[in-house]
DSSP file (Angstrom, degrees, kcal/mol; ACC not computed):
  #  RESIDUE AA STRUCTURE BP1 BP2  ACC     N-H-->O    O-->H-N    N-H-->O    O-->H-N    TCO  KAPPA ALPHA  PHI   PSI    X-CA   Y-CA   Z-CA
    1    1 A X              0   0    0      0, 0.0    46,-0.1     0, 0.0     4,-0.1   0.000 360.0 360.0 360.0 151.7  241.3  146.8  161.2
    2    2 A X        +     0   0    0      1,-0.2     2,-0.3     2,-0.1     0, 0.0   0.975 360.0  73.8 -87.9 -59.7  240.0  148.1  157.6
    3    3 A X  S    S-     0   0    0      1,-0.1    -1,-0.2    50,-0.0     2,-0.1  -0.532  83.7-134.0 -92.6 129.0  238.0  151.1  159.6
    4    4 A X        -     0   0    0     -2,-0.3     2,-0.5    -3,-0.0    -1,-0.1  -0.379  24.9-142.3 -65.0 147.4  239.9  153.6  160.8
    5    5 A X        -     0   0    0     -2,-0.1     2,-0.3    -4,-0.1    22,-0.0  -0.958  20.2-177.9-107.4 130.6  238.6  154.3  164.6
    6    6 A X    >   -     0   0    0     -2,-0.5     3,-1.7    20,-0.1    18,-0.3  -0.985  36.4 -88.6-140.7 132.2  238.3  158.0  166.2
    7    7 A X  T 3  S+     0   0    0     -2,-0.3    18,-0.2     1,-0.2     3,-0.1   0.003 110.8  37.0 -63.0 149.9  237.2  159.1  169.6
    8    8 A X  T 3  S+     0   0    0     16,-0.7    -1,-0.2     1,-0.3     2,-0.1   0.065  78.9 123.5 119.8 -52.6  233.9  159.7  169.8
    9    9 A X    <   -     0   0    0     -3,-1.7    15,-2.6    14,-0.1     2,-0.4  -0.359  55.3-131.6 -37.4 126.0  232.5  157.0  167.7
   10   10 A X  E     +A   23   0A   0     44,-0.3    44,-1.9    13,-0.2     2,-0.3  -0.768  35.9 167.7 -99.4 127.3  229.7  154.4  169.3
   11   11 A X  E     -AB  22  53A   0     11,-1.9    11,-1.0    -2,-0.4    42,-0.3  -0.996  30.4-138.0-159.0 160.4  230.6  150.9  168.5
   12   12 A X        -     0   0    0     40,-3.1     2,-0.3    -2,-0.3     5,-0.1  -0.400  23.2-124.2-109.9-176.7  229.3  147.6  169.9
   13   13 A X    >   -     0   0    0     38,-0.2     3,-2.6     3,-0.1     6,-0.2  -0.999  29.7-147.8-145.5  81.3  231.9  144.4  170.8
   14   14 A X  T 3  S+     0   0    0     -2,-0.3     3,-0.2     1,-0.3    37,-0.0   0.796  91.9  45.3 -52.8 -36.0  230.3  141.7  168.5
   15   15 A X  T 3  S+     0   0    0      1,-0.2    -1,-0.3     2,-0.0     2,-0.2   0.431 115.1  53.6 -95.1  26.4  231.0  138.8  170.5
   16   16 A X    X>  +     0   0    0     -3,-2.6     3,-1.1     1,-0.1     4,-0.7  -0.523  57.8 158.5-135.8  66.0  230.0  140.6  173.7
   17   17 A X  T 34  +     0   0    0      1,-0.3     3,-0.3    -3,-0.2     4,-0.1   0.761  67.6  68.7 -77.3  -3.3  226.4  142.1  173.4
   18   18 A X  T 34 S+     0   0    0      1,-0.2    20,-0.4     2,-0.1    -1,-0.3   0.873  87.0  70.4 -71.3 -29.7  225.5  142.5  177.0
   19   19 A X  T <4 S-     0   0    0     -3,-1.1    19,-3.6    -6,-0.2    20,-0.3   0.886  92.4-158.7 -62.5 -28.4  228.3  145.4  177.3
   20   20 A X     <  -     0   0    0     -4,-0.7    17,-0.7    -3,-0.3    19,-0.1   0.399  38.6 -14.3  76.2 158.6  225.9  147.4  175.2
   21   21 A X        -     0   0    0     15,-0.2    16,-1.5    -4,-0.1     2,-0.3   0.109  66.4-167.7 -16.4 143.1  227.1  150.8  173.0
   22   22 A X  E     -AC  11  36A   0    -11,-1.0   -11,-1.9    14,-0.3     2,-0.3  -0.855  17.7-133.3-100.6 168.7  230.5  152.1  173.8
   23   23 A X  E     -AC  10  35A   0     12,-1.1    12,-5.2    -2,-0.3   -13,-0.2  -0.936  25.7-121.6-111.7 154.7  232.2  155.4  172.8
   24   24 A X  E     - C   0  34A   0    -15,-2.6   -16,-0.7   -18,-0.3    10,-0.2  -0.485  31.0-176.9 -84.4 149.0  235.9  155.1  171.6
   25   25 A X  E     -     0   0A   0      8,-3.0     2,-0.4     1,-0.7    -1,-0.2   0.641  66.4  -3.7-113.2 -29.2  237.9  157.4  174.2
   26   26 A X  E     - C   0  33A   0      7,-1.6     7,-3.7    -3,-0.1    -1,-0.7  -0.988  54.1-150.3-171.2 164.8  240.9  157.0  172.5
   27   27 A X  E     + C   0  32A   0     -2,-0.4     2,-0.4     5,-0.2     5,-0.2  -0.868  16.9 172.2-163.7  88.7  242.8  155.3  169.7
   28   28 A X  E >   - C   0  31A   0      3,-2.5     3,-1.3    -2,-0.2     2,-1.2  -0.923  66.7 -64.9-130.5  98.2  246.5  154.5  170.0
   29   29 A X  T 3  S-     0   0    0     -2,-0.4     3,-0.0     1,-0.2     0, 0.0  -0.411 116.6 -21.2  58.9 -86.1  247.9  152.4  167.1
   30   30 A X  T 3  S+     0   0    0     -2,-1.2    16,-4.6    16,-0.1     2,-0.4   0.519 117.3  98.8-115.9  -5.9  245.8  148.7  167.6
   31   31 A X  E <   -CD  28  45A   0     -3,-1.3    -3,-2.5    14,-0.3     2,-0.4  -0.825  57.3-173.2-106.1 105.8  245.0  149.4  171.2
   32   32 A X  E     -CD  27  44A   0     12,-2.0    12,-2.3    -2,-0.4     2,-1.3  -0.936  10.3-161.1-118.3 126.4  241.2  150.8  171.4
   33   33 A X  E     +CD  26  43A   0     -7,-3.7    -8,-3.0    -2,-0.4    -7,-1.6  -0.785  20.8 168.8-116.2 113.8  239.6  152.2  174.9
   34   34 A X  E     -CD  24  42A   0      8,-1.4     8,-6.7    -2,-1.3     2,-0.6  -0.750  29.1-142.9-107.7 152.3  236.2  152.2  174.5
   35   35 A X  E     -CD  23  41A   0    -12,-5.2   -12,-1.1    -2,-0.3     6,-0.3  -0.783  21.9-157.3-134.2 120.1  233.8  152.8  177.6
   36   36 A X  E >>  -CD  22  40A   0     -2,-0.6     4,-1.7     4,-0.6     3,-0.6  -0.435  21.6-118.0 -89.5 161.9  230.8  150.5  177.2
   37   37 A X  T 34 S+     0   0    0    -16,-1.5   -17,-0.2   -17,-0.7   -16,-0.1   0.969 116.0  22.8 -36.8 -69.6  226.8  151.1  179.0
   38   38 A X  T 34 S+     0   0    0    -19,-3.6    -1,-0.2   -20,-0.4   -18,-0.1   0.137 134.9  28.1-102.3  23.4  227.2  147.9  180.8
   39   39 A X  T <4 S-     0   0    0     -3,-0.6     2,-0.5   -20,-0.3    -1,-0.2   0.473  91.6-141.5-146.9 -46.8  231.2  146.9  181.2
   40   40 A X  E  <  -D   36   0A   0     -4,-1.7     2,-0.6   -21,-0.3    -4,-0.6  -0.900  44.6  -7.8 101.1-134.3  232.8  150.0  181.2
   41   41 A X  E     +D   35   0A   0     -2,-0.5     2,-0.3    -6,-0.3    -6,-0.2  -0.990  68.2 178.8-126.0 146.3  235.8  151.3  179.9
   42   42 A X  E     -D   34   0A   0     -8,-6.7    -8,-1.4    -2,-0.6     2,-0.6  -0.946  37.0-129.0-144.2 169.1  237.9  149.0  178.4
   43   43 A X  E     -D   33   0A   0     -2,-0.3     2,-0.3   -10,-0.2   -10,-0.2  -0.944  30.7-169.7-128.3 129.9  241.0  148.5  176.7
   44   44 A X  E     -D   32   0A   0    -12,-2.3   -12,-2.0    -2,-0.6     2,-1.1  -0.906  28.0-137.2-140.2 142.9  240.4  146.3  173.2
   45   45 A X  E >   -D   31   0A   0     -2,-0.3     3,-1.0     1,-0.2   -14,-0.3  -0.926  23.0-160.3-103.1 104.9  243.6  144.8  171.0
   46   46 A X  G >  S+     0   0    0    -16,-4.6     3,-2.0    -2,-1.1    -1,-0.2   0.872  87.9  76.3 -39.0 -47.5  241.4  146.1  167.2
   47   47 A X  G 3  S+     0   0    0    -17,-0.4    -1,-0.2     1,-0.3     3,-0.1   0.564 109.7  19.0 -66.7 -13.6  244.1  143.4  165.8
   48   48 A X  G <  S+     0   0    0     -3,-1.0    -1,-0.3     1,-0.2     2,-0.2  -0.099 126.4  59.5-131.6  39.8  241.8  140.4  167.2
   49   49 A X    <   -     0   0    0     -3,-2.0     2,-1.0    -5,-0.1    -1,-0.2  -0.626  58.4-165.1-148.4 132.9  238.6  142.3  167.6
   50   50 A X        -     0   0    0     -2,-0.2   -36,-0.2    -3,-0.1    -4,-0.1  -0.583  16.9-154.2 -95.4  95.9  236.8  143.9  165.1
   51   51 A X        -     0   0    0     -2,-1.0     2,-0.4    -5,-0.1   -38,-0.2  -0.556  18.2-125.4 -80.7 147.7  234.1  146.4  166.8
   52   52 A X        -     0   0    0    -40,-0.1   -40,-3.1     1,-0.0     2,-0.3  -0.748  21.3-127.9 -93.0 130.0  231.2  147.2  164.8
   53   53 A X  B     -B   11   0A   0     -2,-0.4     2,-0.6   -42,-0.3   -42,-0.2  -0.652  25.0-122.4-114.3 124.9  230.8  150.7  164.5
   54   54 A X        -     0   0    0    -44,-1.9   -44,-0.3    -2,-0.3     2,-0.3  -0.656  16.2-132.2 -87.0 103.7  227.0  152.0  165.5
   55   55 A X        -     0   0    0     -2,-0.6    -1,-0.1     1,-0.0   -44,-0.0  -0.257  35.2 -99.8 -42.8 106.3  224.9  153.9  163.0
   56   56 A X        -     0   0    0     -2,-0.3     2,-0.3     1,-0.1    -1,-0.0  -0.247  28.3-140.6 -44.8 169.4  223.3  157.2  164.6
   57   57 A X    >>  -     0   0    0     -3,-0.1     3,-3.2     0, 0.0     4,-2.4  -0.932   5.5-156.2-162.4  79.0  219.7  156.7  165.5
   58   58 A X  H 3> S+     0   0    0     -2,-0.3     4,-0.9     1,-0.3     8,-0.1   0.504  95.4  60.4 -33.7 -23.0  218.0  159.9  164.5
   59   59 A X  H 34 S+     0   0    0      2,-0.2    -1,-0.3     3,-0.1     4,-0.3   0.455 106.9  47.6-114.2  -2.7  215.2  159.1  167.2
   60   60 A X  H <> S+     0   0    0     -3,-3.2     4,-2.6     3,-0.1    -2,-0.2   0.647 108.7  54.6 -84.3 -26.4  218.2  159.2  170.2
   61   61 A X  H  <>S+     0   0    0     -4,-2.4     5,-3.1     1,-0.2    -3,-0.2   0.915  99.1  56.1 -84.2 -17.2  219.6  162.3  168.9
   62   62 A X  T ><5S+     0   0    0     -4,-0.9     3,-2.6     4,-0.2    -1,-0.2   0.934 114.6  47.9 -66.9 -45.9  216.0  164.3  169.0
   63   63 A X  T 345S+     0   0    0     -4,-0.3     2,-1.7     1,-0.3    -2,-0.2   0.875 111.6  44.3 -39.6 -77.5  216.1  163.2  173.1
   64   64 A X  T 3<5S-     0   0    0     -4,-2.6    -1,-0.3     1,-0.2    -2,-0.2   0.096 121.5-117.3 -92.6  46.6  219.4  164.2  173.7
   65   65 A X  T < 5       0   0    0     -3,-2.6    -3,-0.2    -2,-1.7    -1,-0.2   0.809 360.0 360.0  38.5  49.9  218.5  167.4  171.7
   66   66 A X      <       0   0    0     -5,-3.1    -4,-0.2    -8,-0.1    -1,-0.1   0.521 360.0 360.0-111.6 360.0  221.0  167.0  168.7
């Protein structure tokens, strides 16, 4: 994977759009656990999926008062 991944980071599962945003929890060589809105937490091999990393959204962070 080209982009480095760090916990914290919101990123979507490209062939899987129902699972909806995840946040990375942790990031241990190629072995990603993200825990997604509608799936959960999951454990994702980076070396055959490439998760698309989610752009802040300036009009979520005034909600959740960032």
């Amino acid at each position: 994977m080209s982009e480095r991944l760090v916990p914290g980071q919101r990123v979507r599962h490209p062939q899987e759009p129902g699972w909806g945003v995840g946040q990375v929890q942790s990031v241990i060589g190629d072995r990603v656990t993200v825990n997604f809105e509608h799936a959960g937490k999951l454990l994702i091999n980076a070396a055959v999926v490439r998760l698309e990393l989610v752009k802040d959204d300036p009009a979520q962070d005034d909600q959740l008062g960032r």
